[in-house]
C-alpha positions in Angstrom: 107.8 78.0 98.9 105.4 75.8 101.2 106.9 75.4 104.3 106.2 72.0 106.1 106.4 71.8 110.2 108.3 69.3 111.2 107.5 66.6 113.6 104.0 66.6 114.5 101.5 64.9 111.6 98.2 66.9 112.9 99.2 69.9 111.2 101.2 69.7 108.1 101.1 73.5 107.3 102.8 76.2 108.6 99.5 78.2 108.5 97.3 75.8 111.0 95.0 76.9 112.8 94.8 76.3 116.6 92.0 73.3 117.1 90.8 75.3 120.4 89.7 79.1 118.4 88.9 77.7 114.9 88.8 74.5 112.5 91.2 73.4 109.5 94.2 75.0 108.0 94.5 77.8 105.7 95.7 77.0 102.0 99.2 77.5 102.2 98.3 79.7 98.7 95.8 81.7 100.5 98.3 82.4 103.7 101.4 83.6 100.9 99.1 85.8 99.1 97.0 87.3 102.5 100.0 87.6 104.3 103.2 88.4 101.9 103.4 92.1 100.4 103.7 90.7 96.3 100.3 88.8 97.4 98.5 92.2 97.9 99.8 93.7 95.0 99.0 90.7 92.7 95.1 91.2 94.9 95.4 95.2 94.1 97.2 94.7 90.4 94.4 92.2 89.0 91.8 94.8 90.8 92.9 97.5 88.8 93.0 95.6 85.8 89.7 94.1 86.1 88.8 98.0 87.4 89.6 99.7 84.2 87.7 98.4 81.5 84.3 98.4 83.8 84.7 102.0 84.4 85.5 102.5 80.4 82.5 101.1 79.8 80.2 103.0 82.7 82.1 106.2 81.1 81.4 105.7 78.0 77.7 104.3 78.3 77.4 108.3 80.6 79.0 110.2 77.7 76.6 108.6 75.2 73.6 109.4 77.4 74.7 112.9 77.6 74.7 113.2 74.0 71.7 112.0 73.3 70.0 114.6 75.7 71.7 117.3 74.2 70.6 116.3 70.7 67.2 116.6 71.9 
């Protein structure tokens, strides 16, 4: 759920940024999933799943080498 401030136009998400440290808002997207606990484990989750087939393939590719050197 995006929540709105009320009142004040200059800053329509909860997220803003003070004018005086920084520049712009963060995405209210970007805040749920930086700063809710599901958001880190949706960050870690699609890590692991992008993680596993990578490190099949750098496995496999080693085994193959290994093979190949004891063949010779």
């Amino acid at each position: 759920m995006i929540l709105r401030k009320a009142g004040r136009g200059r800053c329509p998400y909860a997220a803003c940024i003070d004018k005086r440290h920084g520049e712009g808002t963060m995405h209210p997207i970007l805040r749920d999933m930086l700063t809710q606990p599901v958001g880190w484990l949706t960050i870690c989750g699609a890590l692991i799943i992008l993680g596993i087939p990578v490190f099949t393939v750098f496995f496999i590719r080693r085994r193959l080498r290994e093979e190949q050197r004891n063949q010779r």
